[in-house]
C-alpha positions as CSV (number, residue, x, y, z in Angstrom):
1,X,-22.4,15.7,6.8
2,X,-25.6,15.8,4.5
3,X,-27.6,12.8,4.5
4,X,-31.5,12.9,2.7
5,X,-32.3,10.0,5.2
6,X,-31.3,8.6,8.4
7,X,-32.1,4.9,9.7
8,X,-31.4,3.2,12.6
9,X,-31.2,-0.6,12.7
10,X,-31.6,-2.5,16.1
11,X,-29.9,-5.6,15.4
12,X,-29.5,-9.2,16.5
13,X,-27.4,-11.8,16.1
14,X,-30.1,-14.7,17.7
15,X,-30.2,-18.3,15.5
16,X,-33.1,-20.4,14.4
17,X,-35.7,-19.5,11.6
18,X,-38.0,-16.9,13.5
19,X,-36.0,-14.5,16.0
20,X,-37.5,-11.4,16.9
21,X,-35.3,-8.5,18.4
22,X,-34.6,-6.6,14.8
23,X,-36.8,-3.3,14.1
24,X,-36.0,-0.3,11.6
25,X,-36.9,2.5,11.9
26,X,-36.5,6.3,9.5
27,X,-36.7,9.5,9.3
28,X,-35.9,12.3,6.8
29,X,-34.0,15.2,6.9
30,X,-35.7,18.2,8.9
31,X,-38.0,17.5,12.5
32,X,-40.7,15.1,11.1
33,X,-40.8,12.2,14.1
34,X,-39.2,8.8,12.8
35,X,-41.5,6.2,11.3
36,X,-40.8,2.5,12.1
37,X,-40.4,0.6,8.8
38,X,-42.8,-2.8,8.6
39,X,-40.4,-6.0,7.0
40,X,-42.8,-7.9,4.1
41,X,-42.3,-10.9,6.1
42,X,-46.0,-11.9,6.8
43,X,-45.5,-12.4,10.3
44,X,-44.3,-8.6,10.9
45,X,-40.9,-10.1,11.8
46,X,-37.5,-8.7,10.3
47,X,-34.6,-11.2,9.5
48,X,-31.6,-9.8,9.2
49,X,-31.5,-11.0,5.0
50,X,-34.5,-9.0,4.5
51,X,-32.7,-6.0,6.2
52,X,-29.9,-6.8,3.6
53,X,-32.2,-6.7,0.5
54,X,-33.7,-3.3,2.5
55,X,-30.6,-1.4,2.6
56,X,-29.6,-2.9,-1.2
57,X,-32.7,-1.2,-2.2
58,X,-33.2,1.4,-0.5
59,X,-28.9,2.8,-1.5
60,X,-29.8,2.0,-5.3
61,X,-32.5,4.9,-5.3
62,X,-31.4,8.8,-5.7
63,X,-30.9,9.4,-2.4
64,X,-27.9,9.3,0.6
65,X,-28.8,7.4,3.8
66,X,-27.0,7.3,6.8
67,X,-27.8,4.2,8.4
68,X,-26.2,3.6,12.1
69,X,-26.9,-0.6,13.4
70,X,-26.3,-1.8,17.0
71,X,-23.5,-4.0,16.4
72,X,-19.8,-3.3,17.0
73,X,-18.2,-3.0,14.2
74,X,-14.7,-4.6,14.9
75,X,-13.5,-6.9,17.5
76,X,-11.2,-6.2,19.8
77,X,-7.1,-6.6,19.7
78,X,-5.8,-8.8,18.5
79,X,-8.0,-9.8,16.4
80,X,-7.1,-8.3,13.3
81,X,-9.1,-5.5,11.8
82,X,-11.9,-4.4,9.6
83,X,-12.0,-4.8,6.7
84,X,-9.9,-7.6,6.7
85,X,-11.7,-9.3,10.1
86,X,-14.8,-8.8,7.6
87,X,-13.8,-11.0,5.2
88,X,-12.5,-13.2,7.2
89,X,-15.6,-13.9,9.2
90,X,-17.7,-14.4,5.7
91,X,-15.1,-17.1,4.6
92,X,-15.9,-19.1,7.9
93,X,-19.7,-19.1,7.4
94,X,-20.3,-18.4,3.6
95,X,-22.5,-21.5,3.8
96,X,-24.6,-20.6,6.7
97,X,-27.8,-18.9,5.5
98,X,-29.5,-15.5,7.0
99,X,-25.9,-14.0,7.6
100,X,-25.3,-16.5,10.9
101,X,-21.7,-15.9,12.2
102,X,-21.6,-19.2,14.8
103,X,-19.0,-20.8,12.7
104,X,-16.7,-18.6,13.0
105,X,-16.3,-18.6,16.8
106,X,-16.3,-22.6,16.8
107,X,-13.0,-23.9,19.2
108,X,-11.7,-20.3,19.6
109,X,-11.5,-19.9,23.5
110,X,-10.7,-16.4,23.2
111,X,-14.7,-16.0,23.0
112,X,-17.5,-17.0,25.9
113,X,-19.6,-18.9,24.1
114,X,-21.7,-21.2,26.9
115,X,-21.8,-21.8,30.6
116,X,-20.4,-20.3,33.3
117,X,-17.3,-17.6,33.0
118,X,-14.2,-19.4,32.2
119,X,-10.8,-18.9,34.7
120,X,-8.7,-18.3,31.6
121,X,-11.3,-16.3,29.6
122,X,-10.6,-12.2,29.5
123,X,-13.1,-10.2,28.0
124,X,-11.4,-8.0,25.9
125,X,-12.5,-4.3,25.1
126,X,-12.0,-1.9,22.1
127,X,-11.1,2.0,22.7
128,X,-14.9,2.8,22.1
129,X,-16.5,0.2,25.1
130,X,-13.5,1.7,27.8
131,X,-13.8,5.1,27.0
132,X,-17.5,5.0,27.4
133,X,-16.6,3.2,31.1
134,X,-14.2,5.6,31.9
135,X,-16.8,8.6,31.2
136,X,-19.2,6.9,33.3
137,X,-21.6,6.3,30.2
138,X,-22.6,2.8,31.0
139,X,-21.3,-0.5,30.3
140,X,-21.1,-2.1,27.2
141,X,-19.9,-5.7,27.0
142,X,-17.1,-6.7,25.0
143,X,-17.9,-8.5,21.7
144,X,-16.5,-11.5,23.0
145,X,-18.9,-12.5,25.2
146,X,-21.7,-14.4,23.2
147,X,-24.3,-15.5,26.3
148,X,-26.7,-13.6,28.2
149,X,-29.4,-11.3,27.3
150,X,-27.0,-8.1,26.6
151,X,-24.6,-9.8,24.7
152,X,-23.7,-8.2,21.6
153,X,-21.3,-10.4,20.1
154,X,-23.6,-12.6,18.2
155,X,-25.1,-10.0,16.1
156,X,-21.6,-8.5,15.6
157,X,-20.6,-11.8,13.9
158,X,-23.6,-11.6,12.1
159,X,-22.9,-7.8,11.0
160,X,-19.8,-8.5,10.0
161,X,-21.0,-10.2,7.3
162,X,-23.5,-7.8,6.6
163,X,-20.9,-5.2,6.0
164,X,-18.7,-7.4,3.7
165,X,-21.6,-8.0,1.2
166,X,-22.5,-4.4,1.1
167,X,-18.6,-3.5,0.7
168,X,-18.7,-6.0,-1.8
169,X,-21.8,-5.5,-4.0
170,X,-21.9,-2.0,-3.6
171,X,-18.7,-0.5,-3.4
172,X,-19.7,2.5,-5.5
173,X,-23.5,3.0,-3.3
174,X,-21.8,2.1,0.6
175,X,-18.9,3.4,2.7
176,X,-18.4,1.9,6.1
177,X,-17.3,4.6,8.6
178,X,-14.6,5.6,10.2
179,X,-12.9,2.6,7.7
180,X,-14.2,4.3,4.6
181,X,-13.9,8.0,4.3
182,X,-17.1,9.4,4.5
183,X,-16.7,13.1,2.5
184,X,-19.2,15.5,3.0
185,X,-19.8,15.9,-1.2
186,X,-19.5,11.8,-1.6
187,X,-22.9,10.7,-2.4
188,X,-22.6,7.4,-1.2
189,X,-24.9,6.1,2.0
190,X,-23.2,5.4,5.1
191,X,-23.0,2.7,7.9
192,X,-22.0,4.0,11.5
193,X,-22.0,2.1,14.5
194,X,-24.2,3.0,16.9
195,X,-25.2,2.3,20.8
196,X,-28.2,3.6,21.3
197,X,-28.6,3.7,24.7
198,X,-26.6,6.6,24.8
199,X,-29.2,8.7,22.8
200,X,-31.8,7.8,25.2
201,X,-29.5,8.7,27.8
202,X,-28.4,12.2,26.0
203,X,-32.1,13.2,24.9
204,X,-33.6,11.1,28.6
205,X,-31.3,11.9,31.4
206,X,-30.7,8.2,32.0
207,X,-30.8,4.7,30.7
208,X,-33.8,3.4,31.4
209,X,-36.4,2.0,28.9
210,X,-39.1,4.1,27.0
211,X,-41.8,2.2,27.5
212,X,-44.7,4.8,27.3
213,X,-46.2,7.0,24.3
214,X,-45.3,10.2,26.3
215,X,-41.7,9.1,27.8
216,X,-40.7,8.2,23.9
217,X,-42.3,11.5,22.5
218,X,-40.2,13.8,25.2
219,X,-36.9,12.2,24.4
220,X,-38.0,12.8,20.7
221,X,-38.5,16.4,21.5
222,X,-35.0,16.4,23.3
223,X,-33.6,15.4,19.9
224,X,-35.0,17.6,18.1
225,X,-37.8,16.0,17.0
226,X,-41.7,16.4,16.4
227,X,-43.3,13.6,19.0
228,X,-44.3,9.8,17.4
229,X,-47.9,9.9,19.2
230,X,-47.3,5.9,19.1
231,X,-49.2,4.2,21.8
232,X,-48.0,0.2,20.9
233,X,-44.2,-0.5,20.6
234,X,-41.6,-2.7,22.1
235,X,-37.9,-2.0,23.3
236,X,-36.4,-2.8,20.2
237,X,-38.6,-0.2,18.1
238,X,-38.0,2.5,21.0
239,X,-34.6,1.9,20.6
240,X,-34.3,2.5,16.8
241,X,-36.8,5.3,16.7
242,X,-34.6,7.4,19.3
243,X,-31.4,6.1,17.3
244,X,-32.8,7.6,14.4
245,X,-33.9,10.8,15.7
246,X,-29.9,11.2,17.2
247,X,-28.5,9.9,14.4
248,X,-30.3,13.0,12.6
249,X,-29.4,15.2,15.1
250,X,-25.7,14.6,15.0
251,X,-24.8,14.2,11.8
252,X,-23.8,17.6,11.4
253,X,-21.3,18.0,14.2
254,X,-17.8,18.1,12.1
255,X,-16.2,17.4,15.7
256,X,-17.9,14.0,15.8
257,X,-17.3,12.6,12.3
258,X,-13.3,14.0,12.8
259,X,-13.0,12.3,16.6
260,X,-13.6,8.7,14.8
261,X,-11.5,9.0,12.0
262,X,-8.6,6.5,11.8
263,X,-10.3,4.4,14.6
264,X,-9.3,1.1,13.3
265,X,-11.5,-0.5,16.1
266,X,-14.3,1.3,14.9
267,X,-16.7,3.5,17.9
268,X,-20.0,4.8,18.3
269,X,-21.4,7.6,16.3
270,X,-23.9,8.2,19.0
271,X,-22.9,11.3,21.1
272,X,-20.4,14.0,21.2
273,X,-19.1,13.1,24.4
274,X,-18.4,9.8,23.2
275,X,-16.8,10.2,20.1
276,X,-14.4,12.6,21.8
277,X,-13.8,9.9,24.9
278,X,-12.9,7.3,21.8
279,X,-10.0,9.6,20.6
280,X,-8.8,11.4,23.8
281,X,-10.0,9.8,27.2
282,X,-6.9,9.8,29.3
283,X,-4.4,7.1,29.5
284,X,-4.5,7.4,33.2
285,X,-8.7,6.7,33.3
286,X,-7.6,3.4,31.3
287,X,-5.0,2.4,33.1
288,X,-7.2,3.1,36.3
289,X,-10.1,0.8,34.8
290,X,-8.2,-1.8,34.6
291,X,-6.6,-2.1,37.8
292,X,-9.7,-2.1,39.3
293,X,-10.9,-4.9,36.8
294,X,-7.8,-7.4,37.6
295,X,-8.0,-6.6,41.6
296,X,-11.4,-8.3,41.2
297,X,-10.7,-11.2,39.1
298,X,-8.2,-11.9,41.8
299,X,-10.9,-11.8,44.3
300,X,-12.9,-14.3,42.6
């Protein structure tokens, strides 16, 4: 797929006026290192409104981003699914500024929302988060689960409703992959879902943190890209700089984009391995998983 751009969008679903744990960051098409991009916001924060207005912006111009956020996409079965679940999730919480998705989850017990594991709760997983267990690529935690700090479902609630506006606003500028066809002539921008710990892991050799000028520069380099030289960053910049960087680097790889398509779930565009594991990992690996996963809630 051509894109002219490629951003990556580390994303949070946290409440209350001034939350930090969003960053953005860009880079164009060829080897230039990605550049983090600095929200107006006078305090150097991003919200995730302003992001909205961002990407509103930034698809009007002459140009065709693909723009991969940390958020899944979908929840799992049985909820129902995108772009319906989408819609769905904006009704609940129309009224609830900076795209907050709380309401929603408000008396459902099918989602953890506070205190200790309940007996009866079952975290739930889509295709993408067990095929990435099953390959041994680390363990991402089911949207339903909305406490702790690696939670992701918060800021899937909240991206949900990102998603619908931009369906909605600009249907002719956005497609949503793999729920939109994303054609390699269509000049619209593109969402993908991303995890970006597996770029760090692909261009690092692991998953631990970049936390150094030189440790983010030679995953850069694995990417395929000319080094940042950046001395001051956090995790959440790291994160989005290397998402960027693989985000450019894979978007060519035909495999990839045809491994996700018709995943009504939704996956990570993030690594070959992974998009492959979302659309062929063995039954028996599954099946396996969760065997192992019910023996120990027996335990407990």
């Amino acid at each position: 797929m051509r894109f002219d751009s490629f951003v990556a969008i580390d994303w949070s679903g946290a409440s209350g006026p001034a939350y930090a744990g969003i960053a953005v960051a860009r880079c164009r098409a060829g080897v230039a290192a990605p550049q983090l991009v600095r929200p107006a916001d006078a305090r150097g924060r991003w919200t995730r409104s302003a992001v909205f207005d961002w990407l509103v912006a930034e698809g009007d111009r002459n140009q065709r981003l693909l723009v991969g956020i940390d958020m899944a996409f979908a929840l799992p079965a049985p909820f129902e699914a995108p772009p319906q679940l989408w819609a769905r999730i904006e009704a609940h919480c129309a009224q609830d500024a900076d795209f907050t998705g709380h309401r929603y989850v408000e008396g459902d017990t099918r989602f953890w929302r506070s205190g200790k594991q309940p007996a009866d709760w079952i975290g739930h997983q889509r295709p993408a988060e067990l095929a990435c267990i099953a390959q041994g690529l680390g363990h991402p935690q089911t949207p339903l689960k909305l406490i702790g700090p690696k939670q992701v479902g918060l800021g899937t609630l909240a991206g949900a409703r990102l998603l619908h506006r931009l369906r909605e606003q600009r249907p002719a500028r956005w497609a949503i992959w793999p729920f939109d066809d994303v054609a390699r002539d269509d000049r619209r921008s593109a969402c993908v879902e991303i995890y970006p710990r597996l770029f760090i892991r692909k261009a690092a050799g692991g998953n631990a943190k970049l936390r150094s000028g030189a440790a983010l520069d030679a995953a850069l380099q694995a990417l395929g890209s000319e080094p940042a030289g950046l001395v001051h960053f956090d995790d959440h910049q790291a994160d989005a700089i290397i998402a960027a960087a693989g985000l450019r680097r894979t978007a060519e790889d035909r495999a990839l984009w045809r491994a996700g398509a018709g995943q009504e779930r939704g996956g990570y565009l993030a690594a070959r391995e992974r998009a492959q594991g979302c659309a062929r990992n063995s039954r028996f690996q599954f099946r396996r998983w969760r065997r192992r996963r019910s023996r120990s809630r027996l335990r407990r």
